[in-house]
N, C-alpha and C positions, 0 to 999 in steps of 0.2 A: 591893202594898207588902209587905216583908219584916216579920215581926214583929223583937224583939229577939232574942229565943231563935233564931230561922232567920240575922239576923245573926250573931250571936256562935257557932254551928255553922260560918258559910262562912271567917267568919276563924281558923279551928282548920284545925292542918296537920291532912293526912289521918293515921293510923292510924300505929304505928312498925312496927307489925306488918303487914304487906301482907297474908296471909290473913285479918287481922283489917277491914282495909277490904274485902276483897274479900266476905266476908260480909254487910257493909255494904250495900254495892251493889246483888250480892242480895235482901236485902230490900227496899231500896228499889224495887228489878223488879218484886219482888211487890207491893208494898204497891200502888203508883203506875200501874203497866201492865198488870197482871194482874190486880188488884184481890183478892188470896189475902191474906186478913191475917194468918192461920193461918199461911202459909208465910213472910211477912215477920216474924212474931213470932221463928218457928224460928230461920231466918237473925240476927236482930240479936242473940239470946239464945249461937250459934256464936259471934258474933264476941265478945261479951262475956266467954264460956269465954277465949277465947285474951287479950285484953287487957282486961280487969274498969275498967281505967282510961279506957277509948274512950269518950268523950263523946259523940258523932251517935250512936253504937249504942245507948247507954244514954235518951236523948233522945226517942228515934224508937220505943224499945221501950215508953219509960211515954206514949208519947205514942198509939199504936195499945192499948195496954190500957184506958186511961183512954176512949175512943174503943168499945172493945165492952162496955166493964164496964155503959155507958150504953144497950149495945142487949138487946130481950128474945133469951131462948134457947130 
């Protein structure tokens, strides 16, 4: 079951900026597939350089922070 926050990301058009989704994406490879959170941080932090406005980027960023802030280092 999708949370709200996951709905309200699927009904958002993608990116105006295509490198800015394509960053996007990226990260979500890493995050999801490769399990590199380090490299998905990278990636959604690029794509937020290019559109500060990108919402899934921004989302997905405090949402993996928030996520290691809670693990020891």
């Amino acid at each position: 079951m999708l949370s709200e926050e996951e709905k309200t990301e699927i009904a958002k058009p993608p990116a105006r900026n295509f490198a800015a989704y394509e960053w996007f994406t990226k990260g979500k490879m890493y995050f999801y597939e490769k399990f590199q959170s380090d490299k998905a941080i990278e990636c959604y932090q690029n794509a937020l350089e290019i559109d500060n406005n990108y919402y899934p980027a921004r989302m997905r960023l405090k949402k993996i922070l928030s996520v290691n802030s809670g693990k020891e280092r």
